[in-house]
C-alpha positions as a Markdown table, in Angstrom:
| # | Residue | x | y | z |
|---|---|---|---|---|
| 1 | Unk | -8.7 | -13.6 | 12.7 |
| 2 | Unk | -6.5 | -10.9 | 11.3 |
| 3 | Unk | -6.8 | -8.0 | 13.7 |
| 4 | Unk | -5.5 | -4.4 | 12.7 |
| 5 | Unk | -3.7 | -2.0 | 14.9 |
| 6 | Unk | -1.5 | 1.3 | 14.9 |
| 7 | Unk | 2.3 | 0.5 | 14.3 |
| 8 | Unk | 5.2 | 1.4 | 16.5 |
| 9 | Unk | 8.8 | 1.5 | 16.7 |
| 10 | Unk | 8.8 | -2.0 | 17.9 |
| 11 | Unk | 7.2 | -3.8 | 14.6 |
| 12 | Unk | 10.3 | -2.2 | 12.6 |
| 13 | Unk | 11.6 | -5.5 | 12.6 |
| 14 | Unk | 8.4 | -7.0 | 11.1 |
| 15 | Unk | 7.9 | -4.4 | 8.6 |
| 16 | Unk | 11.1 | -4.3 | 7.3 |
| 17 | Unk | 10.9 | -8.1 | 7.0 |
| 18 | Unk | 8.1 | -7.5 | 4.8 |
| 19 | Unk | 9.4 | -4.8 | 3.4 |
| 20 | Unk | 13.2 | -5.5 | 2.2 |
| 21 | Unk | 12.3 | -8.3 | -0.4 |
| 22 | Unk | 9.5 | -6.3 | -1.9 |
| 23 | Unk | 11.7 | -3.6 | -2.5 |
| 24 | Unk | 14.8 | -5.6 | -3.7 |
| 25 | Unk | 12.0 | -7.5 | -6.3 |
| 26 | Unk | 10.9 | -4.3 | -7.6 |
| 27 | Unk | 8.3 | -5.7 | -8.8 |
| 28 | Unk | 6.0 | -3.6 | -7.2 |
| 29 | Unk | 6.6 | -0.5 | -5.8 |
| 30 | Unk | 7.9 | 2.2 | -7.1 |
| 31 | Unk | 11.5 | 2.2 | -4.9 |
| 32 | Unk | 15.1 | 2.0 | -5.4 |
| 33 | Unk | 15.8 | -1.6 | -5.2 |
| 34 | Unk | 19.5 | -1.1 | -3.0 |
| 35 | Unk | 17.1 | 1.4 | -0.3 |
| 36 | Unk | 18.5 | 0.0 | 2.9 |
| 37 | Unk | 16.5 | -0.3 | 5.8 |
| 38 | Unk | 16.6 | 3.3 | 7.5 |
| 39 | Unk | 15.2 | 5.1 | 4.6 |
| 40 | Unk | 12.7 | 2.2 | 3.8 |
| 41 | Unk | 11.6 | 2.9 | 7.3 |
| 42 | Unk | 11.8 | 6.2 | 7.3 |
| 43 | Unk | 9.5 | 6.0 | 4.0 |
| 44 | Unk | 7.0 | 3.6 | 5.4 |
| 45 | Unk | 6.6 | 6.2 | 8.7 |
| 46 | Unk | 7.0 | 9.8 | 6.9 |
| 47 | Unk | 5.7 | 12.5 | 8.7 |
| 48 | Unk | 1.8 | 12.7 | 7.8 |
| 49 | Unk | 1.7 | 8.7 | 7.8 |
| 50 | Unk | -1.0 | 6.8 | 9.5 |
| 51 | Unk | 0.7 | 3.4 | 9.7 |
| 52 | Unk | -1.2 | 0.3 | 10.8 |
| 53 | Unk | 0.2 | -3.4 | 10.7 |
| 54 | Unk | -2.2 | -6.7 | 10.4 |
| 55 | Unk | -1.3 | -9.3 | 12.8 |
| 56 | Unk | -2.7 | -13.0 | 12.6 |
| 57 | Unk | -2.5 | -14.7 | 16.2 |
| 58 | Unk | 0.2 | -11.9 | 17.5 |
| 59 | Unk | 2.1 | -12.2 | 14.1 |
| 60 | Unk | 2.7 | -9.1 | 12.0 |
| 61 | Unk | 1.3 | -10.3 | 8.6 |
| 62 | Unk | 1.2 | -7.0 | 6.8 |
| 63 | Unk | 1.0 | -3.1 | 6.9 |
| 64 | Unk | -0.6 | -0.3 | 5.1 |
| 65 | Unk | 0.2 | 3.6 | 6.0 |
| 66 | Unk | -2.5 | 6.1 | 4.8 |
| 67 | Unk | -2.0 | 10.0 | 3.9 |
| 68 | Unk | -3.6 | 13.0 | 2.3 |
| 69 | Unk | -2.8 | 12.4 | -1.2 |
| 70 | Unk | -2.4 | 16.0 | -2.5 |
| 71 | Unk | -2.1 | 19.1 | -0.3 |
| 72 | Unk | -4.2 | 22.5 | 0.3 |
| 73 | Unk | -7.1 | 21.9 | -1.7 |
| 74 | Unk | -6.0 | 18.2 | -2.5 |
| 75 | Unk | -6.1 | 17.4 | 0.8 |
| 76 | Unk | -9.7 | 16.1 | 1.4 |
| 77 | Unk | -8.5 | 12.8 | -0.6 |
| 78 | Unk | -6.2 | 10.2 | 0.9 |
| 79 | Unk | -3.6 | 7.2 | -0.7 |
| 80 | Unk | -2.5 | 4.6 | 0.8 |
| 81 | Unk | 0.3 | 2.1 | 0.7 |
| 82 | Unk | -0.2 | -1.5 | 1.4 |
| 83 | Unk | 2.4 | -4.4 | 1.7 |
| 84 | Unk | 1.3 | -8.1 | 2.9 |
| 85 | Unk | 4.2 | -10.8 | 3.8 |
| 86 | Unk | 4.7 | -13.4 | 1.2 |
| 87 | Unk | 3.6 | -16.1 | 3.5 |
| 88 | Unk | 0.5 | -14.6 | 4.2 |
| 89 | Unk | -1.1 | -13.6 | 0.4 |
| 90 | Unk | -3.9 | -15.2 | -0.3 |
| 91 | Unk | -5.4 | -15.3 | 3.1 |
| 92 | Unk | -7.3 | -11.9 | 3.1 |
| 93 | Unk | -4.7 | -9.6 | 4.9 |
| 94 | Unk | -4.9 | -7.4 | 2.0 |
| 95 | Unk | -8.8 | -6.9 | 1.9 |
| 96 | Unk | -8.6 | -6.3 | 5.3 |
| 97 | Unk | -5.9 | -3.4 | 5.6 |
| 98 | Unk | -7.9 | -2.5 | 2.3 |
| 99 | Unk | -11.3 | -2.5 | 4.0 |
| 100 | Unk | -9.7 | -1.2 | 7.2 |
| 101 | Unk | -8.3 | 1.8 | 5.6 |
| 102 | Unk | -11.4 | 2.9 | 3.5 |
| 103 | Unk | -12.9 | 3.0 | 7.1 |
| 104 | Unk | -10.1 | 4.9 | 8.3 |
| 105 | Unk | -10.1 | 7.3 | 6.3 |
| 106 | Unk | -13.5 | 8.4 | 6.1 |
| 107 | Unk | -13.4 | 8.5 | 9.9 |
| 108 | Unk | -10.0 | 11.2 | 9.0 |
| 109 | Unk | -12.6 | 13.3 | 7.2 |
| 110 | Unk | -11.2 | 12.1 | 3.0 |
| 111 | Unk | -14.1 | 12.2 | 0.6 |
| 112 | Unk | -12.2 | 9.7 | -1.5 |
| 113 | Unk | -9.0 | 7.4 | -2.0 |
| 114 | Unk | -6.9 | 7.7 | -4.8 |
| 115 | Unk | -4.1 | 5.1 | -5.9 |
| 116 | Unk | -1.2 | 7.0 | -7.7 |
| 117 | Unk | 0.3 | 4.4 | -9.4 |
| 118 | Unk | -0.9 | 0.4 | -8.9 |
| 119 | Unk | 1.7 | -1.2 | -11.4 |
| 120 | Unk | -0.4 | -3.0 | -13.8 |
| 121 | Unk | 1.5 | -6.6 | -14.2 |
| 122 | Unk | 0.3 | -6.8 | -10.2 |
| 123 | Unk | -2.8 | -8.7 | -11.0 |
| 124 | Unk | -3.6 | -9.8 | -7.0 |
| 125 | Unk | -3.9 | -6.0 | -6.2 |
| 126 | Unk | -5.3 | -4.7 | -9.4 |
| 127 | Unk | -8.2 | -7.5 | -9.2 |
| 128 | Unk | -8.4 | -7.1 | -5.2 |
| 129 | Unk | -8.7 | -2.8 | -5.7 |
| 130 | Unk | -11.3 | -3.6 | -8.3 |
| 131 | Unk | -13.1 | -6.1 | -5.7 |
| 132 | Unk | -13.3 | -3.2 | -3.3 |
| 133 | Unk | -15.0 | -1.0 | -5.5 |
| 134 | Unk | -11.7 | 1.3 | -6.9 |
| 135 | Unk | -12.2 | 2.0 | -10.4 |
| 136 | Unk | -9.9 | 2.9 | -13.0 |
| 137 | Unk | -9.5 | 6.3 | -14.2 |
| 138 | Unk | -5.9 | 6.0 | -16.2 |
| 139 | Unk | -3.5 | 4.2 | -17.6 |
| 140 | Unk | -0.2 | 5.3 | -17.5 |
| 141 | Unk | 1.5 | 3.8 | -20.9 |
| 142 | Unk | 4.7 | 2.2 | -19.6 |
| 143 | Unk | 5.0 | 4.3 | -16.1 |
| 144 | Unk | 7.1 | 1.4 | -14.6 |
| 145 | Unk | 10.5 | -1.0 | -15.5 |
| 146 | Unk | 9.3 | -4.0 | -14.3 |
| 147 | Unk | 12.5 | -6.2 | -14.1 |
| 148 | Unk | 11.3 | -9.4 | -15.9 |
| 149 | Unk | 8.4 | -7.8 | -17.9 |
| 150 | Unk | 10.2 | -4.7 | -19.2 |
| 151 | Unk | 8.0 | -1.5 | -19.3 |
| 152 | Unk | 4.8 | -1.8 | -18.2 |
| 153 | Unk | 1.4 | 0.4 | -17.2 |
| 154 | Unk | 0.6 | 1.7 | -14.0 |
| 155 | Unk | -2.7 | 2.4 | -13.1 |
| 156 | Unk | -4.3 | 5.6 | -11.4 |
| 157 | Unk | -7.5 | 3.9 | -9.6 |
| 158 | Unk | -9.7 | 6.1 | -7.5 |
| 159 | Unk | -12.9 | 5.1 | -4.9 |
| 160 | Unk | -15.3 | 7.9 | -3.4 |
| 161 | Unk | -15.7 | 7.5 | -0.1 |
């Protein structure tokens, strides 16, 4: 049972166990690869950052952080960041911080969720977004330097809420 709960200082550990190879792949967020821990952290838990983690039986599993996406009159629609540990994809931690946040958020008063920038060679996410009702409304032509793939799309996906 994956259960979902506000972070704190002490899961820094955890998230930046999750956090430091996903960043040094580059594979899927937009990040320097060589960001050390302190300003991955401080990243993850920017002021205006609702951060949650995922645990599974008292284990941190993943974490997603939530924010106003634009400000003034952007600021009635919300983005999120999501990262799940590579031992736990494919067991629904995803979906859950997914459906968890969507929930969230509409409880924070956001009319919608918009995804800046989903790389496109990140199938799992893409085909999980599209599962939870985001739809696509642009593709960025070769947005991101994947390291294997070369330049790739990033998607802009978007869900009222």
């Amino acid at each position: 049972m994956i259960h979902i709960r506000p972070a704190t200082e002490d899961d820094a550990d955890a998230l930046w166990s999750m956090l430091e190879p996903a960043i040094r792949a580059a594979e899927v967020f937009a990040l320097p690869s060589d960001m050390t821990r302190e300003a991955a952290l401080a990243y993850w838990f920017a002021e205006g950052h609702s951060v949650f983690v995922a645990e599974d039986q008292g284990v941190v599993t993943g974490s997603y952080y939530l924010q106003a996406n634009q400000r003034g009159g952007g600021a009635h629609v919300c983005n999120c960041g999501y990262l799940t540990a590579a031992q736990s994809q494919g067991r629904g931690v995803a979906r859950a911080m997914c459906e968890h946040s969507l929930q969230f958020g509409k409880t924070q008063g956001f009319r919608a969720m918009q995804f800046n920038f989903v790389v496109s060679s990140n199938a799992a996410a893409v085909h999980l977004w599209t599962q939870c009702g985001f739809r696509v409304l642009a593709r960025l032509p070769g947005a991101f330097l994947h390291p294997r793939l070369g330049y790739v799309d990033a998607l802009v996906m978007w869900q009222d809420l």
